[in-house]
N, C-alpha and C positions, 0 to 999 in steps of 0.2 A: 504493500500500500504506500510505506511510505519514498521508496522508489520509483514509483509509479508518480507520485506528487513533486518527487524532486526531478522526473525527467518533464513533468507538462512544466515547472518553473523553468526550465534549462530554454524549452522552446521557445517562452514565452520573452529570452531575452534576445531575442533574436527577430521578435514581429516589427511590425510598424506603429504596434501599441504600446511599443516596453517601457517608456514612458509611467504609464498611465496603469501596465502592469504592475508595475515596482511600488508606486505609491500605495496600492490595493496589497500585495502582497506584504508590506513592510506596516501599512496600517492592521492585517489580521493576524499579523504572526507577534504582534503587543498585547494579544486578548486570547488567541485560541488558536491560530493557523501552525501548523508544526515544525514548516522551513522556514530556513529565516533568508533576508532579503540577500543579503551576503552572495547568494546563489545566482541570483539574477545581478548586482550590483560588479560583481566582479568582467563579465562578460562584457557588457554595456559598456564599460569603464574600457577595453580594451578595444572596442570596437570604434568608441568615439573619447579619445582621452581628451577631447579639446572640451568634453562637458561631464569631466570626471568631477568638478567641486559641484554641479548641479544637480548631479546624479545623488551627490552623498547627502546635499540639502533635503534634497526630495524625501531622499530616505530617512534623515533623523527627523523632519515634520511630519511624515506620516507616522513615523514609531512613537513619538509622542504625543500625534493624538489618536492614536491605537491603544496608546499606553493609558490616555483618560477614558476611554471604554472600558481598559479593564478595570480602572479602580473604580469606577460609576456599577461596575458590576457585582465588584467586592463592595462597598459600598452601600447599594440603595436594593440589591438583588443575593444577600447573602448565603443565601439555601443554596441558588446558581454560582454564586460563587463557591461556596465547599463544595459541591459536587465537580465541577471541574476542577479544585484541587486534587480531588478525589481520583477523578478519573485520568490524570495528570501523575499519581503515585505518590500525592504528599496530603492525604487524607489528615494527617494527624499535623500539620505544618502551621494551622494556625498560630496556638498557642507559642510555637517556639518562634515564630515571624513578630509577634505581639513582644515575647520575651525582650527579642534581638532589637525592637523599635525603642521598647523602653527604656535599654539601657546602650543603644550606639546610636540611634535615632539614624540622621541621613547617611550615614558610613555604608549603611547595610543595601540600601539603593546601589549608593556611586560601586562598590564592590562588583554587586551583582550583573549590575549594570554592561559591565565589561566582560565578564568573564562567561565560560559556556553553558554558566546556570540558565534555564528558560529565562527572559526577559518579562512574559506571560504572568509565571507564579511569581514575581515580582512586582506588577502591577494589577492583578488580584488581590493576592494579599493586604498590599499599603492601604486597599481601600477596605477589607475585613477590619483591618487593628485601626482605623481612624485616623491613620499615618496623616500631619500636615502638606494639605494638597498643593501648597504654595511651594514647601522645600522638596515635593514629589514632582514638580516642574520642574525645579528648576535642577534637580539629581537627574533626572532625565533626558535632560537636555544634552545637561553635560557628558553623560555618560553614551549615549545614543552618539551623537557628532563626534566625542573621540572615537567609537570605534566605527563608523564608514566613512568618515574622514581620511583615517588612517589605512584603513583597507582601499579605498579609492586613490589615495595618493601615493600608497606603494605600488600600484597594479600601474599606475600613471606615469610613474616614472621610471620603473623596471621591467617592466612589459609582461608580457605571458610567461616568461621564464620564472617567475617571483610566485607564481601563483603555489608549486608544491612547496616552495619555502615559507608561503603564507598560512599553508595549512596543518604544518610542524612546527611551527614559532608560536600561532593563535596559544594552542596549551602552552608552550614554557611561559607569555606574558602572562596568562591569566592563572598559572602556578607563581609567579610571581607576585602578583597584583593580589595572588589569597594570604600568599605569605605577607606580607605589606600589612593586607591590614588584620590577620590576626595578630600581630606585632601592636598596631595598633589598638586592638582592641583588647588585651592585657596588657599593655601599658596604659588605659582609659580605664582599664577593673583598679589595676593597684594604685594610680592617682586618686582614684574615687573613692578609696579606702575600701574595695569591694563589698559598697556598702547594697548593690541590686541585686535582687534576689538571684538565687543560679538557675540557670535558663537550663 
C-alpha cells in the first residue's frame, strides 16, 4: 500500500500539476497522509532548480497549515484525534506528549519537528495537551522551513548525485539533533531542581 502511494507521489512530481500537487501532499501529510512531501520536493527541485527556494516555501506553508488541521483536530475533535493516535501506534502517547509539554514546552515541537518522528503525531497531539497555539506556529515554522529549505538547497546545489547522500545523513542529523536536545533537556531537569513530575 504504502508503495503503491509513494510511487502515485513519485509520478505526481513529474505532471504539469506538481505545483499544486506538492502543496496538497505537504498540507495532508501535517494531519494524516503517510508520505511526506520530501518525495515529491526532491525531484521538482532537480528538475527546475531555478524555483528550488519556491518549491520549499510552498512546502513549509502548506505543512503549517496542514499542521493547524491537525491541532484543530486534537483540539476541538479529540475522540478523532486519539483514534488516529491510535491507529498511528501511539494509543497511549497522550499523556507522555502532555508530560513532555509540561515540562520542555516548545523544545518538544522544534525537536520533532526535524527529525523522522511523524510530523502528524506532533501536530495532533499539541492540540490534545492544549499546547500554546501561538508558540505551535511559530515551532512550526521554524522547524518545517529548516528542513525543505535544507533538502531543496542541497539537491540545488549538488544535483542528483547528493540525493543517496541525502538519504544516509537525514538519520545521522536527526541522531544528532535527539542527542542535542536530550542534553538539553537534562540539563532543563537538573537546573529546575527536577522539580516536574517524571514523565
Amino acid at each position: 500500500m504504502l508503495r503503491k502511494l509513494y510511487d502515485w507521489v513519485m509520478g505526481l512530481a513529474g505532471s504539469r500539476h506538481a505545483p499544486t500537487a506538492l502543496f496538497a501532499i505537504s498540507f495532508a501529510e501535517s494531519s494524516f497522509f503517510p508520505i511526506p512531501p520530501d518525495v515529491m520536493l526532491a525531484p521538482m527541485v532537480l528538475k527546475r532548480p531555478d524555483r528550488a527556494w519556491f518549491y520549499a516555501g510552498l512546502c513549509t506553508l502548506a505543512s503549517v497549515l496542514g499542521g493547524v488541521l491537525g491541532y484543530a483536530i486534537g483540539y476541538f475533535l479529540q475522540d478523532f484525534g486519539q483514534w488516529l493516535m491510535a491507529v498511528t501506534g501511539h494509543a497511549g502517547g497522550l499523556e507522555q506528549f502532555k508530560c513532555w509539554y509540561d515540562r520542555y514546552g516548545v523544545w518538544v515541537i522544534l525537536a520533532k519537528g526535524v527529525t523522522p518522528i511523524p510530523y502528524k503525531l506532533v501536530t495532533i497531539a499539541s492540540g490534545l495537551a492544549q499546547f500554546s497555539f501561538v508558540m505551535f506556529i511559530v515551532a512550526s515554522v521554524v522547524t518545517r522551513a529548516a528542513r525543505f529549505f535544507l533538502v531543496a538547497g542541497v539537491i540545488k546545489i549538488f544535483g542528483p548525485a547528493m540525493l543517496p547522500v541525502i538519504e544516509r545523513r537525514l538519520a545521522l542529523i536527526a541522531g544528532v539533533a535527539i542527542a542535542l536536545l536530550v542534553a538539553g533537556l537534562v540539563a532543563s531537569h537538573y537546573l529546575g531542581g527536577g522539580s516536574a513530575a517524571a514523565c
